[in-house]
PAZAPA-4460 file (N, C-alpha, C; in steps of 0.05 Angstrom, whole numbers, plus 32768, in hexadecimal, padded with zeros to 4 digits):
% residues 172
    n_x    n_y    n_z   ca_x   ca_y   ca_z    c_x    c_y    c_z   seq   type   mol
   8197   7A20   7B2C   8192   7A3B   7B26   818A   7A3D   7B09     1      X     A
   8174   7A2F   7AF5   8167   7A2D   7AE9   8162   7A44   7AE6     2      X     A
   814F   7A5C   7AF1   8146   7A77   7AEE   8156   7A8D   7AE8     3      X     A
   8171   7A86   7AE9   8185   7A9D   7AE8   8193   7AB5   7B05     4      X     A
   8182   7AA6   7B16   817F   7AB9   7B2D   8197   7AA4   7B40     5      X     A
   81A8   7AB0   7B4A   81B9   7A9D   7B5D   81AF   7A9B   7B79     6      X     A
   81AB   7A8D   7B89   81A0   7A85   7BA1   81B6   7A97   7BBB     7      X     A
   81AA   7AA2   7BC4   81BE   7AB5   7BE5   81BE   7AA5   7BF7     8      X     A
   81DE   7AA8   7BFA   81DE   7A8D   7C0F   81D0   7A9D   7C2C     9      X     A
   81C3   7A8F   7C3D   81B9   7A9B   7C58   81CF   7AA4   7C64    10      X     A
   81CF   7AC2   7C6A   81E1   7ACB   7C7E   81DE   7ACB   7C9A    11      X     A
   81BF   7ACA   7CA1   81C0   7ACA   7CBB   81B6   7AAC   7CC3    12      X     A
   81BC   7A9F   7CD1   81AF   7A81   7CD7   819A   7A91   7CF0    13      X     A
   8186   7A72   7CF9   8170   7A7E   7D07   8177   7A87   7D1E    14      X     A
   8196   7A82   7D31   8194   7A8F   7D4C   8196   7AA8   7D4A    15      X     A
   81A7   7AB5   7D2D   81B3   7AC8   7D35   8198   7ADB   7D26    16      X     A
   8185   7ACF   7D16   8174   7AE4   7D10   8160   7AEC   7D2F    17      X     A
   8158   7AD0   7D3C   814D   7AD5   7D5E   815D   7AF1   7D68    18      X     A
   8177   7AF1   7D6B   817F   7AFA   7D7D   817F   7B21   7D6C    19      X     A
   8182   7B1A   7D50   8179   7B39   7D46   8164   7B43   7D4D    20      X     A
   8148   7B31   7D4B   812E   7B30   7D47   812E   7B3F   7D6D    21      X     A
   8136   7B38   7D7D   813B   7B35   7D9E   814A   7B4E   7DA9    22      X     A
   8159   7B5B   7D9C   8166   7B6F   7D9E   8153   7B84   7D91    23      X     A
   814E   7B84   7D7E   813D   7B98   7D72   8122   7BA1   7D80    24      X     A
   8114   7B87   7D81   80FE   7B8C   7DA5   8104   7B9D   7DB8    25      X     A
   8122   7B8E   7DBD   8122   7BA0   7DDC   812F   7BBC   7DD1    26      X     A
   8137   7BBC   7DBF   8141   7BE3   7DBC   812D   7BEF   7DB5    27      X     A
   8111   7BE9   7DAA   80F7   7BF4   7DA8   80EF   7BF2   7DB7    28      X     A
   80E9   7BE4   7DCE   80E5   7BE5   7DE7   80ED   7BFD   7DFA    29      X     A
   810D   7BF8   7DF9   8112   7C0C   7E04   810B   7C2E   7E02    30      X     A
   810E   7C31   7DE6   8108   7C45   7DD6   80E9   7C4E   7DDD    31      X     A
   80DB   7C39   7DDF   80BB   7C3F   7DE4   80BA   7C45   7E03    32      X     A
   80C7   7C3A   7E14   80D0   7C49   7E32   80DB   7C63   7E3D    33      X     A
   80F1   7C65   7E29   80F1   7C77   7E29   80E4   7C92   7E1E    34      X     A
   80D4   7C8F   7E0C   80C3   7CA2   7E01   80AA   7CA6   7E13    35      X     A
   80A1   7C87   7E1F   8088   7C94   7E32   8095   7C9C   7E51    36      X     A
   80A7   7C96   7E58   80BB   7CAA   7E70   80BC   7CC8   7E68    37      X     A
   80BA   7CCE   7E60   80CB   7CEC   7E51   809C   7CF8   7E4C    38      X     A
   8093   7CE8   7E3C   8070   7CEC   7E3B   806D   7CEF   7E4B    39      X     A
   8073   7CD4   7E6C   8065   7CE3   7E87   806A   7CF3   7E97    40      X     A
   808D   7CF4   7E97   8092   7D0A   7EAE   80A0   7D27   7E9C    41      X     A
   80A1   7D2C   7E83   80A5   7D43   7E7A   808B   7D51   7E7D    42      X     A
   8074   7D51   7E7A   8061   7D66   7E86   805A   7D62   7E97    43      X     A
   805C   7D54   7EAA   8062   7D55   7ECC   8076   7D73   7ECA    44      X     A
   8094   7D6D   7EC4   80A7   7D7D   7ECD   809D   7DA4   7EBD    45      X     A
   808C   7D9C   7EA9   8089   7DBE   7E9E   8074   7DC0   7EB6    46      X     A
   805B   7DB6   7EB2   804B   7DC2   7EC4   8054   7DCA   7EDF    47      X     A
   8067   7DBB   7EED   8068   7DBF   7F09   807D   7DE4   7F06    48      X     A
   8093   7DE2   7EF0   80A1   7DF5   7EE2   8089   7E13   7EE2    49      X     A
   8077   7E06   7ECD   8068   7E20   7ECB   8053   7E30   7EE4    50      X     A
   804B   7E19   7EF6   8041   7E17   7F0C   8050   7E2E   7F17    51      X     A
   8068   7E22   7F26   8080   7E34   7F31   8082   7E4F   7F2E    52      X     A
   8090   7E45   7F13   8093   7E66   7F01   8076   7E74   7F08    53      X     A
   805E   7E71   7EF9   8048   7E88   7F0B   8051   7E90   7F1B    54      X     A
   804C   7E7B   7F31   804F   7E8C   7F4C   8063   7E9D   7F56    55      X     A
   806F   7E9A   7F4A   808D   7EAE   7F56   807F   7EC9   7F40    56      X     A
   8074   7ECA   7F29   8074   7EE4   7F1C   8060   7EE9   7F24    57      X     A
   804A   7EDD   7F30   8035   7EEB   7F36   803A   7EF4   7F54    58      X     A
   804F   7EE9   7F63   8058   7EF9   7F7D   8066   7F0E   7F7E    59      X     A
   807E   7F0F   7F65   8086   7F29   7F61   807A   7F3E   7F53    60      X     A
   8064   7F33   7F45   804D   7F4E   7F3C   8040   7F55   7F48    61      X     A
   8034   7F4E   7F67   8028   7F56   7F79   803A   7F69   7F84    62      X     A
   8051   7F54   7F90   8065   7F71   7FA1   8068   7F89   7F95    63      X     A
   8073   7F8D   7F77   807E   7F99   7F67   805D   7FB5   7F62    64      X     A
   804A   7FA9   7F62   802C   7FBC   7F61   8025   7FC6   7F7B    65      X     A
   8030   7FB8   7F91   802B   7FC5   7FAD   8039   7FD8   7FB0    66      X     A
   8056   7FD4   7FA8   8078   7FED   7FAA   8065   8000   7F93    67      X     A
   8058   7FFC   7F78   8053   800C   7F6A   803E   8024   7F7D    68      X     A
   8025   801D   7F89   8010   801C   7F8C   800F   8030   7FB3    69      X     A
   802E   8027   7FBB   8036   8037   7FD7   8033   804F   7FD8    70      X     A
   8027   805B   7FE7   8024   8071   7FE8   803B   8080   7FF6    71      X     A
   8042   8094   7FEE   805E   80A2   8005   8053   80A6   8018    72      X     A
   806C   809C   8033   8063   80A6   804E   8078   80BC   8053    73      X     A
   8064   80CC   8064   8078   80EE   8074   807F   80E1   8083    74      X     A
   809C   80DB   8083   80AD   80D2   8096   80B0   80E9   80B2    75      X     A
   80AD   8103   80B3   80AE   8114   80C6   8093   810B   80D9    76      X     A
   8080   810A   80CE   806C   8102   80E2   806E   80EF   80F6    77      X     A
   807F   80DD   80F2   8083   80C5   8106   8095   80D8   8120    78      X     A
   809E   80E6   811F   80AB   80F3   813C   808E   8108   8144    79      X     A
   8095   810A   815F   8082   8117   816E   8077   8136   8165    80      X     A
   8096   8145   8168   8091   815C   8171   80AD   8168   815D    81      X     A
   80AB   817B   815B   80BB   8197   8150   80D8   8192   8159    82      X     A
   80D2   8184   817C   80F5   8196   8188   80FB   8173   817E    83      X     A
   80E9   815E   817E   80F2   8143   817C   8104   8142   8160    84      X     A
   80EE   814F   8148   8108   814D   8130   811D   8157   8133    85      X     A
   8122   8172   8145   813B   8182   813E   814F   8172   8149    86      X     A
   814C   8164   816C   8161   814F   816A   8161   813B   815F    87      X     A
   8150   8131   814D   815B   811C   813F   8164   8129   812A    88      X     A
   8167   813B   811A   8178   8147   8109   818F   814E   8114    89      X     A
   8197   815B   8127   81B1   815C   8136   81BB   8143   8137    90      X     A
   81AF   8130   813F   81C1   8114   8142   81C7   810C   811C    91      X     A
   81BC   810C   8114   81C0   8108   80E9   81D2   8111   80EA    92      X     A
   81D4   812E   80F6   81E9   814B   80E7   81FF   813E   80F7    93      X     A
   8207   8137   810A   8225   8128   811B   8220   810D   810D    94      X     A
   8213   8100   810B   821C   80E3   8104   822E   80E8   80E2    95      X     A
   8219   80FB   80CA   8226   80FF   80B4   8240   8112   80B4    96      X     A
   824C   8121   80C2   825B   8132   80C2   8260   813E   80AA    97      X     A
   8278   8140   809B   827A   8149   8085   8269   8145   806D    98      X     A
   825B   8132   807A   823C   812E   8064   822F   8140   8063    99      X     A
   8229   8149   8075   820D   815B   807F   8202   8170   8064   100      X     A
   8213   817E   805F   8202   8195   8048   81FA   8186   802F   101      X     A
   820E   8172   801E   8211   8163   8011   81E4   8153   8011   102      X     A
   81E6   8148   8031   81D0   8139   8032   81B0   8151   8035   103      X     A
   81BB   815F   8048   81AB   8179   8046   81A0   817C   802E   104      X     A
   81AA   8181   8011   81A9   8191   7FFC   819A   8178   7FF2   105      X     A
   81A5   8164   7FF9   8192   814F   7FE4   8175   8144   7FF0   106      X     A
   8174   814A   8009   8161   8148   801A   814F   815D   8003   107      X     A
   8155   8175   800D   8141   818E   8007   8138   818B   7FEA   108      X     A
   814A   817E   7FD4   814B   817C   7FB8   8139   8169   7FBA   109      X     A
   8131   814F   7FBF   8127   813B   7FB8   810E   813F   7FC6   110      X     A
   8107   8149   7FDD   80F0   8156   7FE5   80DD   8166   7FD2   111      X     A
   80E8   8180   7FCA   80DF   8193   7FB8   80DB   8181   7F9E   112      X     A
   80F8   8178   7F92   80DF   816A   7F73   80D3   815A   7F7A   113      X     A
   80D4   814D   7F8A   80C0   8137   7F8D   80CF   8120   7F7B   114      X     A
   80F1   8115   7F75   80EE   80FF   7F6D   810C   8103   7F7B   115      X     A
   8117   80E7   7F78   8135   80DF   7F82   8145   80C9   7F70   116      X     A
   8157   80CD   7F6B   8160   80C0   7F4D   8180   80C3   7F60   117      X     A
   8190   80B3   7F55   81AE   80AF   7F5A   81B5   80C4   7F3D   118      X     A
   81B4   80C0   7F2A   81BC   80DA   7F17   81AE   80F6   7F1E   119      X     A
   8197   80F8   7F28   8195   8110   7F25   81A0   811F   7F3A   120      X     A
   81A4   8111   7F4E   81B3   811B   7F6C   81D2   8129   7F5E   121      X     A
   81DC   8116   7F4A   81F9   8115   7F41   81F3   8128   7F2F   122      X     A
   81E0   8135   7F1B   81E1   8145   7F11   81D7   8165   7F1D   123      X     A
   81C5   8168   7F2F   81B7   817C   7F3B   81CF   818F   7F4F   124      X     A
   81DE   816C   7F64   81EE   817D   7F70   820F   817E   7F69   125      X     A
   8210   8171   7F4D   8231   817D   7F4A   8245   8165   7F5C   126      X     A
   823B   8154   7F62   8249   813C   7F6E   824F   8124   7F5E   127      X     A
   8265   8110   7F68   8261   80F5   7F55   8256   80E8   7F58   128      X     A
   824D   80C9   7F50   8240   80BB   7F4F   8241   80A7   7F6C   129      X     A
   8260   80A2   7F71   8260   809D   7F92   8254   80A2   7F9B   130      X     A
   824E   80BB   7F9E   8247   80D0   7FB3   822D   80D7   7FAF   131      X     A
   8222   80D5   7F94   8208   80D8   7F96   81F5   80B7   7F9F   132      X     A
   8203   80A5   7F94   81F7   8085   7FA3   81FA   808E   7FC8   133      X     A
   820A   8097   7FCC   8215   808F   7FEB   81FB   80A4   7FF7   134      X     A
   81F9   80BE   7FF2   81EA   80CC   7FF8   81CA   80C8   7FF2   135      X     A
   81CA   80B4   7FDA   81AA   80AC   7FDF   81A1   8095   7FF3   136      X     A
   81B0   8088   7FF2   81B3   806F   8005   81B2   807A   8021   137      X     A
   81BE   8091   802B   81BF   80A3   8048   81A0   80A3   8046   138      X     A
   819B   80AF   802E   8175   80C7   802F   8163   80AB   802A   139      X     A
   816D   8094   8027   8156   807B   802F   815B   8071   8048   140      X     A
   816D   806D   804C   8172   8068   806B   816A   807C   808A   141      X     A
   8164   808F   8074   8154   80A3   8095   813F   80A4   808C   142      X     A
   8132   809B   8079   8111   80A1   8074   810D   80B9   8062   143      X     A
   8119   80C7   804A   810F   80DD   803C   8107   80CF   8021   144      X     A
   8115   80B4   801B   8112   80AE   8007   810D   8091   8005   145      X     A
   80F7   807E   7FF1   80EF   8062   7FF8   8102   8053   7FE6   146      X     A
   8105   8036   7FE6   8119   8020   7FE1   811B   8029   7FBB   147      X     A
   8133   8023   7FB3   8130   801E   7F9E   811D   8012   7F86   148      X     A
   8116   801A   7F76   8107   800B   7F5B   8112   8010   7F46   149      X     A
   8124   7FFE   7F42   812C   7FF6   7F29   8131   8013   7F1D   150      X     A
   812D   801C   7EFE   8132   802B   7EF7   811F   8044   7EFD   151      X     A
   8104   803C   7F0D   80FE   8060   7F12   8108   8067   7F1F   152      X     A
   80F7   807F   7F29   8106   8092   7F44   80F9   808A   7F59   153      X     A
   8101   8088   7F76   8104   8085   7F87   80E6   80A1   7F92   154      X     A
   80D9   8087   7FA3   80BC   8091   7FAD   80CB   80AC   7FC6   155      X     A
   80C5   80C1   7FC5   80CB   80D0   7FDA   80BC   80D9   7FEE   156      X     A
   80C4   80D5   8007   80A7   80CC   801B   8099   80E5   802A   157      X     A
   80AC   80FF   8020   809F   8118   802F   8099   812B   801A   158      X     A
   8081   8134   8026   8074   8147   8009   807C   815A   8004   159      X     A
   8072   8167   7FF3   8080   8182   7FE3   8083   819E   7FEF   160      X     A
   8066   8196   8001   8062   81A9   800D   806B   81B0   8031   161      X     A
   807E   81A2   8034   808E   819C   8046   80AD   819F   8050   162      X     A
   80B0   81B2   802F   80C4   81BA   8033   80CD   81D3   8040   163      X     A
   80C3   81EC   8046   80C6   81F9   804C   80CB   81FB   8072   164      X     A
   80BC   81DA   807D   80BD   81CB   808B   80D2   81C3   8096   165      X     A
   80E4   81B4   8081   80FA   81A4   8085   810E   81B2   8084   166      X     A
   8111   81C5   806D   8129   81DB   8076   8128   81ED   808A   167      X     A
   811A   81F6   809A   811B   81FA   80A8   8120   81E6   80C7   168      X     A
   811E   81C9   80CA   8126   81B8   80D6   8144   81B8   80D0   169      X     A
   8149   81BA   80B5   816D   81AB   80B5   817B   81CA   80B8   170      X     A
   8170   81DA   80B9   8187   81EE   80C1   8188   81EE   80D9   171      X     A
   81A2   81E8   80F0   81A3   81E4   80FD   81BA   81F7   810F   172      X     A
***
């Protein structure tokens, strides 16, 4: 050691540098496998994802513009004749029993404005909220009023001008 510099003794002899040198390969290896695994089938898995996803929103924006886009149907027109509504209103008026004026009034109400709302039933006729769900659910289930949408009002299928019509059907 002439130069002043002291000589490092070898710490690694040659197997054990192979076997560093050999290990380090294969974990970059691996590493490089795994990176092009994840390259080939991660946009496989978005596209097929975003694929999907479309189609389901572009199926519920069709439905959703068709329900928008429905036109109300006069549910009275589907029976024949005059005496045909009156007994099928007689059979409503015994099946609802103590319902009856309750449904009556919301019949005639949701006719005339022309909209049907679970609050405004609860506010117009002085009833609770029970009772105004249970009673709109009756007036979709016989045809005065169409399925729910979300937060508007409820499509009402007999016209305005039909009321003078219909109350005179439900008095019975």
């Amino acid at each position: 050691m002439t130069d002043g510099r002291r000589a490092l003794p070898p710490v690694l002899d040659e197997v054990d540098e192979r076997r560093v040198r050999r290990t380090a390969l294969v974990g970059a290896a691996a590493f490089a496998a795994v990176l092009v695994g994840f390259w080939a089938w991660w946009p496989a898995g978005v596209l097929l994802g975003l694929v999907a996803g479309g189609l389901v929103v572009f199926r519920i924006g069709r439905v959703m513009t068709a329900a928008a886009l429905a036109e109300p149907a006069d549910g009275l027109h589907a029976l024949a004749g005059e005496e045909e509504l009156r007994q099928e209103f007689r059979r409503l008026r015994v099946r609802l029993g103590d319902d009856w004026p309750v449904f009556r009034s919301a019949a005639l109400l949701v006719t005339e404005a022309q909209w049907a709302s679970v609050a405004g039933l609860q506010r117009e006729l002085g009833i609770s909220t029970a009772s105004a769900q249970h009673v709109m659910g009756r007036l979709e289930r016989e045809g005065f009023v169409g399925p729910s949408r979300g937060s508007r009002p409820r499509v009402v299928r007999l016209s305005r001008d039909r009321v003078e019509e219909l109350d005179r059907l439900l008095r019975l």
